[in-house]
C-alpha positions in Angstrom: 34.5 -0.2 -61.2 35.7 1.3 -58.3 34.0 -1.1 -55.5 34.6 -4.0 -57.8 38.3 -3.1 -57.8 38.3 -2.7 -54.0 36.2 -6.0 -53.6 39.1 -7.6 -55.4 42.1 -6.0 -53.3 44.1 -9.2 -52.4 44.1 -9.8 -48.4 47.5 -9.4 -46.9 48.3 -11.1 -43.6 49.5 -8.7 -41.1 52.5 -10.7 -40.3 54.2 -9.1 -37.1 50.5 -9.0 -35.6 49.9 -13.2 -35.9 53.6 -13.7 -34.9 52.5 -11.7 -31.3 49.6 -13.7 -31.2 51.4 -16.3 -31.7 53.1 -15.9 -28.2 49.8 -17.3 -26.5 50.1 -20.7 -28.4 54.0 -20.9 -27.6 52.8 -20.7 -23.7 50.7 -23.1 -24.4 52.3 -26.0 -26.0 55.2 -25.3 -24.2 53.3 -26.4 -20.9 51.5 -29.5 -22.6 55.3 -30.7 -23.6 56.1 -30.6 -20.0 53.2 -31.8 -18.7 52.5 -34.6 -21.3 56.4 -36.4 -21.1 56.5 -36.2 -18.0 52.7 -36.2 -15.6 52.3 -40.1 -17.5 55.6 -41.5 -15.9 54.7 -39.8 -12.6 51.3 -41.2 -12.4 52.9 -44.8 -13.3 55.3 -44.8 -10.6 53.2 -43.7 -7.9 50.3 -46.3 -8.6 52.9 -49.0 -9.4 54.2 -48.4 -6.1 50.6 -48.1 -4.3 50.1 -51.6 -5.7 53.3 -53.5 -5.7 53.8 -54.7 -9.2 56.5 -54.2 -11.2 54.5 -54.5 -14.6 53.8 -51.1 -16.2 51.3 -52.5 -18.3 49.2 -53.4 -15.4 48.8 -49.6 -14.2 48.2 -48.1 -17.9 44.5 -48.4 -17.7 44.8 -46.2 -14.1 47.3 -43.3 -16.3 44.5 -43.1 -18.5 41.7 -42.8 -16.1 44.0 -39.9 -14.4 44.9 -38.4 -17.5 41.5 -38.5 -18.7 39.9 -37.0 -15.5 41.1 -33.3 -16.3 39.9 -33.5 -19.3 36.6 -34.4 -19.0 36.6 -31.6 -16.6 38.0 -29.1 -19.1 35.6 -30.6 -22.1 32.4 -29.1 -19.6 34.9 -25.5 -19.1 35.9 -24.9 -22.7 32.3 -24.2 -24.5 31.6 -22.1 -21.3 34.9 -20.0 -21.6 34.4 -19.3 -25.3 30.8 -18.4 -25.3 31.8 -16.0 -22.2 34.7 -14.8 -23.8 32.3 -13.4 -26.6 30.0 -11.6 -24.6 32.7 -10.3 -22.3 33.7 -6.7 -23.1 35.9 -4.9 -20.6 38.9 -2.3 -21.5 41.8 -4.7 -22.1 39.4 -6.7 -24.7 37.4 -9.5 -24.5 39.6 -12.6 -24.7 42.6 -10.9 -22.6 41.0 -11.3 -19.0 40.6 -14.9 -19.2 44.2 -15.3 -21.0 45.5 -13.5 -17.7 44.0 -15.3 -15.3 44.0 -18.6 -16.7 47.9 -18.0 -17.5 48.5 -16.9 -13.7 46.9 -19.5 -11.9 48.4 -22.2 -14.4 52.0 -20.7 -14.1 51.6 -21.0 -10.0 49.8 -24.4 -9.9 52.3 -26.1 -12.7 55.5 -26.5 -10.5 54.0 -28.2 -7.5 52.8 -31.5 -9.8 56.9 -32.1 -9.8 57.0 -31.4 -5.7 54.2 -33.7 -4.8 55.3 -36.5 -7.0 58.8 -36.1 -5.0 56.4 -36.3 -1.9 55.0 -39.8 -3.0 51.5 -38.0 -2.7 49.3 -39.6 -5.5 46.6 -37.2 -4.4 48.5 -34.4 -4.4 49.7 -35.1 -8.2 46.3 -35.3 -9.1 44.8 -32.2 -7.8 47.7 -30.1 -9.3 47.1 -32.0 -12.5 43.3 -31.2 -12.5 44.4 -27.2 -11.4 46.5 -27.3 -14.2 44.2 -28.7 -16.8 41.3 -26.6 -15.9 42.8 -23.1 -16.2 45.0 -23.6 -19.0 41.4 -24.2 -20.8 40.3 -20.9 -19.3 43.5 -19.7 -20.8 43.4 -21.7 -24.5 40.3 -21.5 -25.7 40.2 -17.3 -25.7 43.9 -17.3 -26.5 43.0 -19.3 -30.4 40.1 -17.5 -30.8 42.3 -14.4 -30.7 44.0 -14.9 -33.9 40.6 -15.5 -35.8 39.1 -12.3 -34.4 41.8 -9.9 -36.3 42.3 -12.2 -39.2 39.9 -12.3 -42.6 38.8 -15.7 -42.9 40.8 -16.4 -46.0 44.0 -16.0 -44.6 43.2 -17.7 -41.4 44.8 -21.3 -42.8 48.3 -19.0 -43.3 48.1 -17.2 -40.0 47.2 -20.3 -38.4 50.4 -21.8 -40.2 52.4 -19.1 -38.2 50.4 -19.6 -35.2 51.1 -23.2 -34.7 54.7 -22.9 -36.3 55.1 -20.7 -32.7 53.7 -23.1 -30.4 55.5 -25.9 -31.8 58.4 -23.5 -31.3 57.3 -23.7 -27.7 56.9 -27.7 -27.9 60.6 -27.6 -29.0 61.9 -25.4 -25.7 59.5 -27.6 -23.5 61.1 -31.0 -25.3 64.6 -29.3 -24.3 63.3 -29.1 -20.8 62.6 -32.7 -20.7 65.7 -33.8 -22.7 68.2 -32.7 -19.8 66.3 -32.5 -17.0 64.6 -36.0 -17.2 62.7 -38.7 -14.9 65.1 -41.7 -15.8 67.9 -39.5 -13.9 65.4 -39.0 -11.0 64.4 -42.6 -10.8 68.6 -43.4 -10.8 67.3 -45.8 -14.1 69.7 -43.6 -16.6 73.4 -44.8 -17.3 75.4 -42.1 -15.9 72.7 -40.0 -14.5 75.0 -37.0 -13.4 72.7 -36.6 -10.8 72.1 -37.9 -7.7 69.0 -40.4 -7.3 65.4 -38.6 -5.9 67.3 -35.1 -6.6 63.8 -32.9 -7.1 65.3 -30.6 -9.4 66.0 -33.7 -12.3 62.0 -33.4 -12.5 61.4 -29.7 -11.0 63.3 -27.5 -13.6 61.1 -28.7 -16.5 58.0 -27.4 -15.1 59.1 -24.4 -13.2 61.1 -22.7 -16.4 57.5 -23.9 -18.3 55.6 -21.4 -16.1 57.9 -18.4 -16.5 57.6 -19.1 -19.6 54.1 -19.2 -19.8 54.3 -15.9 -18.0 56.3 -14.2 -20.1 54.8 -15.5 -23.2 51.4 -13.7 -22.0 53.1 -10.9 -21.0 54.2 -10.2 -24.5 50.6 -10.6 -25.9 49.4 -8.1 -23.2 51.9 -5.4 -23.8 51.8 -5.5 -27.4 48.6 -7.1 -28.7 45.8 -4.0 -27.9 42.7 -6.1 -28.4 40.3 -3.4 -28.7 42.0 -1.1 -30.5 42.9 -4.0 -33.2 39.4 -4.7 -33.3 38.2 -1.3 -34.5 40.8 -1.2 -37.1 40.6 -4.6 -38.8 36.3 -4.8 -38.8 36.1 -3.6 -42.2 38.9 -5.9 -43.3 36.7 -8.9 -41.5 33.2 -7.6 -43.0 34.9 -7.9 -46.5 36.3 -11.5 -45.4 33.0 -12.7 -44.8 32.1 -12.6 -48.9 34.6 -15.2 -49.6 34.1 -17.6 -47.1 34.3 -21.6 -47.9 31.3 -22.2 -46.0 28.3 -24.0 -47.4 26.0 -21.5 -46.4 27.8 -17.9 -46.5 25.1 -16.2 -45.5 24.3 -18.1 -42.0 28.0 -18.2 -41.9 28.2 -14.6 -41.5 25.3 -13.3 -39.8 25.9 -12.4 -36.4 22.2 -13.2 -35.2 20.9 -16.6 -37.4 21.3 -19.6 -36.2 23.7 -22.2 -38.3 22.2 -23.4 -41.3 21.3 -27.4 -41.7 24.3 -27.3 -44.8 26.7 -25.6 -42.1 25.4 -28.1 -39.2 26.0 -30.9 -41.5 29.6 -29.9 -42.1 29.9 -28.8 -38.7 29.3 -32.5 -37.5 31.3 -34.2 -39.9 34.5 -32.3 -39.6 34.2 -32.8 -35.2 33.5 -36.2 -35.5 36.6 -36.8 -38.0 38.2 -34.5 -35.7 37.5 -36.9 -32.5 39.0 -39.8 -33.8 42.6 -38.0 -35.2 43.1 -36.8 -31.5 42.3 -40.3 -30.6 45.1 -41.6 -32.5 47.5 -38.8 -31.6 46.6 -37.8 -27.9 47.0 -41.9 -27.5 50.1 -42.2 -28.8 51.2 -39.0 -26.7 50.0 -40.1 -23.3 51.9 -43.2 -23.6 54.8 -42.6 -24.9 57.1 -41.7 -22.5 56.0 -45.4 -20.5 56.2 -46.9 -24.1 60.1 -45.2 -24.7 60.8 -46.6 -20.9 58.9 -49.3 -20.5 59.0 -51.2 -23.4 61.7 -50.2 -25.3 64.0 -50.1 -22.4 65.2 -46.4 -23.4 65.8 -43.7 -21.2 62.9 -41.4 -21.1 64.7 -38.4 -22.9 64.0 -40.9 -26.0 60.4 -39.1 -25.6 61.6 -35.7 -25.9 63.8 -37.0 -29.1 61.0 -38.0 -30.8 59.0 -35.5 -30.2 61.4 -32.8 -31.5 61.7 -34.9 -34.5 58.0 -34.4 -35.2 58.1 -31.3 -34.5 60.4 -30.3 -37.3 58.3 -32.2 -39.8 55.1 -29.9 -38.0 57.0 -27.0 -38.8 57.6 -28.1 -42.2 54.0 -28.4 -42.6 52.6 -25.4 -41.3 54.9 -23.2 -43.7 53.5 -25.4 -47.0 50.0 -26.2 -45.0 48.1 -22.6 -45.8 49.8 -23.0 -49.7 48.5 -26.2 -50.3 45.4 -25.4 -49.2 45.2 -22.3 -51.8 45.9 -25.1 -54.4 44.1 -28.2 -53.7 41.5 -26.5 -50.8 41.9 -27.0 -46.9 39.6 -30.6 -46.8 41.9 -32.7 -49.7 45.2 -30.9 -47.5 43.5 -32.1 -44.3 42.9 -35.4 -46.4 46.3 -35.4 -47.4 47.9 -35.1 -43.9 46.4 -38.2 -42.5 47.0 -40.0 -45.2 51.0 -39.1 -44.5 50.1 -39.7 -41.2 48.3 -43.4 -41.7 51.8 -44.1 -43.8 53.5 -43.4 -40.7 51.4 -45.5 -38.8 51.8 -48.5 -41.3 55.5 -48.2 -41.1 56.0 -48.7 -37.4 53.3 -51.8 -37.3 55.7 -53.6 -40.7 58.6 -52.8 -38.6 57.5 -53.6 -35.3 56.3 -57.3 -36.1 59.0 -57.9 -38.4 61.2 -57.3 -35.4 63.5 -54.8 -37.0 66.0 -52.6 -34.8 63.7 -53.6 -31.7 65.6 -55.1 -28.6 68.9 -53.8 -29.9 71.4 -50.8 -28.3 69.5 -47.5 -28.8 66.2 -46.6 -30.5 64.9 -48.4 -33.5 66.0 -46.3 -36.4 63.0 -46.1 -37.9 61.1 -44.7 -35.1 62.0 -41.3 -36.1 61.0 -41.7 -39.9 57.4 -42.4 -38.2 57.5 -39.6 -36.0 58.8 -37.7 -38.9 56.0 -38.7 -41.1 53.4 -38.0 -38.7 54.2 -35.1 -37.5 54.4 -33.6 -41.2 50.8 -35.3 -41.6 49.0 -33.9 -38.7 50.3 -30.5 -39.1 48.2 -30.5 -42.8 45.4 -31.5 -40.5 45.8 -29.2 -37.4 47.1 -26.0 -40.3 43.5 -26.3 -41.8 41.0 -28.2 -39.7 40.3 -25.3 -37.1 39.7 -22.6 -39.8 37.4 -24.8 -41.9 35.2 -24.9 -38.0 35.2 -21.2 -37.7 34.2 -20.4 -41.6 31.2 -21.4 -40.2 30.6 -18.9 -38.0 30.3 -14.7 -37.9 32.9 -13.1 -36.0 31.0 -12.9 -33.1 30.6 -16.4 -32.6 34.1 -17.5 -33.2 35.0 -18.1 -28.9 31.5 -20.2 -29.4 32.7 -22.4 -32.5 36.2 -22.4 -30.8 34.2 -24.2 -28.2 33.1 -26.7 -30.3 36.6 -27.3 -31.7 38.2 -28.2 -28.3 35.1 -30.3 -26.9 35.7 -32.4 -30.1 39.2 -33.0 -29.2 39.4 -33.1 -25.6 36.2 -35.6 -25.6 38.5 -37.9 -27.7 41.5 -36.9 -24.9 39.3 -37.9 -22.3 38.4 -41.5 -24.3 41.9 -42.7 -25.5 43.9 -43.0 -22.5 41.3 -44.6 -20.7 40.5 -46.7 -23.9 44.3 -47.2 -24.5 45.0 -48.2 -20.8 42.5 -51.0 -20.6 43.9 -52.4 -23.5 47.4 -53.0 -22.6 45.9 -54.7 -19.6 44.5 -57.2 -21.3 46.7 -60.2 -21.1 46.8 -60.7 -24.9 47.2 -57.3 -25.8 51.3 -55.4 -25.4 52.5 -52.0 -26.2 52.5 -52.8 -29.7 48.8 -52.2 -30.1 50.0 -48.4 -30.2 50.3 -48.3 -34.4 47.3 -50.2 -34.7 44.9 -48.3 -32.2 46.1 -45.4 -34.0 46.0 -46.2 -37.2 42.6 -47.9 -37.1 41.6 -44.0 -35.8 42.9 -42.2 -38.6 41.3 -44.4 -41.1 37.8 -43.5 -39.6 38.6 -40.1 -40.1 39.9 -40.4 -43.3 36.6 -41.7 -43.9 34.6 -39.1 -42.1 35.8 -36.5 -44.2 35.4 -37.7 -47.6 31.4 -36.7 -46.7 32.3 -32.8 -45.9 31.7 -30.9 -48.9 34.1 -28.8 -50.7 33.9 -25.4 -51.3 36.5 -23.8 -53.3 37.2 -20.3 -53.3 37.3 -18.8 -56.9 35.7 -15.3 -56.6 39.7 -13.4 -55.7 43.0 -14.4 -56.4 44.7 -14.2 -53.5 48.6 -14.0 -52.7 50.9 -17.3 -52.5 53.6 -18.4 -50.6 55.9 -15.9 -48.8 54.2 -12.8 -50.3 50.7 -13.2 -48.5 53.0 -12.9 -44.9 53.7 -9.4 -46.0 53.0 -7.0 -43.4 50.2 -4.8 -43.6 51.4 -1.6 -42.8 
């Protein structure tokens, strides 16, 4: 009676621990708000001035190409980094070196994207990009994996709720950045710029605050996150974990040595490949928007940042009720869920876009932000969830591995879209309102995708709800 009333103890999520944790993913999507509003614009100014047009939409497909570069760089990096991050053991942890480095070469390379654009060096841009892009992988990859290494795998979907509720907090001060310190004033394009035209610190600020930042934000999880130690104190909290995992398999699931089961694989596949095509849709839509704010809309690019924040708020909305949902309906009809908000989204700005409404006139169209609203809230139901249902999959020790396997999923589709996107709008039939359709033809795939993952639903504990599971284990 004893064990079984031990076995039955409710997991508590050690809530001060994620929010630390959390610190690594405010570094990093602080850095991808900077670099994402503002690398696009750069790259579409310097080739529209290499050849001569004044037609954005005849550059696009070479933005994608250069945004996709990196990426398909990082995609080989990021299995490598987490399967070395699990066999690395040294006295600051295992995931800790490569956080370090990563974040100190990133924080140094970041600042000098802004310096060569001001230099008109296309090549310059490019190599800083691909710098950027590489180590920040070196960086990510170990820095997620973190969270999953001290957490039981039923509470991962609530401290991955706090986790991304921090980087978004990051996203939010990287938006900022952008907001008042934008390209438009640069370019001498904004009404009442306040600055003086090609004055490098309009476009410089952004990027060097992001990598102290990013510094900082590392410097926090160093000081106060003792991986090791953690480690020893949490294994038999993670051993008990394993029991209720949602895997198909539990057993493969958490046996450090077998190989993944053909149930697991299965689920495995399904839930990367639906995974490809939602970052298709909203890495798209990301990469081009600041050209689509500018160039098509005629808005000043700080429209970008605007937007952005609004999804953000309806991310962070989503990542407080994401890990409950989940405990009611289970983490694949929550995921389901989110992109069908998100595919409502979508379906609003194509109505509204060919209907002609609020588009040409003074200012954004007003229903631009009840999209970005709707998506965001939708994708973080899909982001909240997605990652933990790949690492059920796995033993502890593999979780840098699976993490692997996560990332090349999405940054294959990061390395498709733009180039996908780009050769597109140079079609001569084809404008920037293909953006709702591209995406929303993506999330439908994967809407469809994931009807074929099975279900498992938890029913052997009763775990906590709401705000009481973020009590902190003392």
């Amino acid at each position: 009676m004893e064990q079984e009333a031990s076995v039955q103890k409710p997991f508590i999520l050690n809530k001060k621990r994620t929010f630390l944790i959390g610190f690594a993913f405010f570094g990093i999507l602080l850095l991808w708000q900077v670099y994402d509003l503002s690398c696009s614009k750069f790259l579409e100014k310097l080739f529209m001035d290499a050849l001569g047009t004044n037609n954005s939409e005849d550059v696009q497909y070479l933005v994608g190409v250069m945004m996709a570069i990196d990426n398909i760089a990082a995609l080989i990096l990021l299995p490598i980094f987490g399967h070395l991050s699990d066999k690395t053991n040294t006295r600051i942890g295992k995931r800790m070196p490569y956080i370090l480095i990563g974040t100190f070469i990133t924080s140094i390379a970041f600042p000098f994207i802004p310096v060569f654009f001001h230099l008109n060096n296309l090549v310059g841009v490019i190599i800083m990009m691909a710098v950027v892009v590489l180590f920040s992988m070196m960086y990510r990859n170990p820095a997620v994996a973190l969270m999953r290494d001290m957490t039981p795998k039923p509470l991962r979907s609530k401290a991955n709720g706090i986790i991304n509720i921090m980087g978004y907090i990051g996203g939010f001060v990287g938006t900022l950045f952008t907001m008042f310190f934008v390209i438009s004033k640069y370019l001498g394009k904004a009404e009442n710029p306040g600055w003086q035209q090609g004055n490098i610190w309009a476009i410089e600020l952004p990027f060097l605050l992001g990598s102290i930042f990013m510094v900082i934000s590392a410097l926090v999880l160093f000081i106060f996150i003792k991986e090791n130690k953690i480690r020893d104190e949490v294994y038999d909290e993670m051993k008990r974990g394993e029991e209720y995992s949602e895997a198909t398999d539990k057993k493969a699931a958490s046996d450090d040595d077998s190989r993944i089961s053909k149930s697991n694989l299965i689920t495995l596949l399904l839930i990367l490949t639906a995974e490809f095509f939602w970052f298709m849709a909203d890495n798209g839509i990301g990469t081009f928007l600041t050209n689509y704010v500018s160039s098509h809309l005629g808005q000043e690019t700080s429209l970008g940042s605007v937007l952005t924040i609004v999804g953000g708020v309806g991310s962070v909305i989503g990542f407080v009720v994401g890990g409950l949902i989940a405990s009611k309906i289970t983490r694949k009809w929550t995921l389901i869920s989110g992109l069908v908000i998100t595919i409502i989204g979508y379906v609003l700005w194509i109505v509204m876009t060919f209907s002609n409404i609020g588009v040409g006139g003074e200012g954004a169209p007003f229903w631009l932000y009840i999209v970005w609203a709707l998506k965001g809230f939708g994708m973080s139901l899909v982001h909240v969830n997605s990652y933990p249902m790949v690492v059920e999959l796995c033993s502890t020790k593999k979780i840098g591995r699976f993490t692997g396997y996560y990332y090349a999923s999405s940054m294959t589709a990061q390395s498709v879209t733009p180039i996908l996107l780009g050769l597109l709008l140079l079609h001569p039939g084809i404008h920037w309102d293909v953006l709702p359709i591209y995406a929303g033809a993506c999330v439908l795939i994967s809407i469809i995708i994931f009807l074929f993952v099975k279900n498992v639903k938890n029913t052997k504990t009763k775990f906590k709800k709401g705000l009481e599971a973020l009590d902190v284990d003392e």
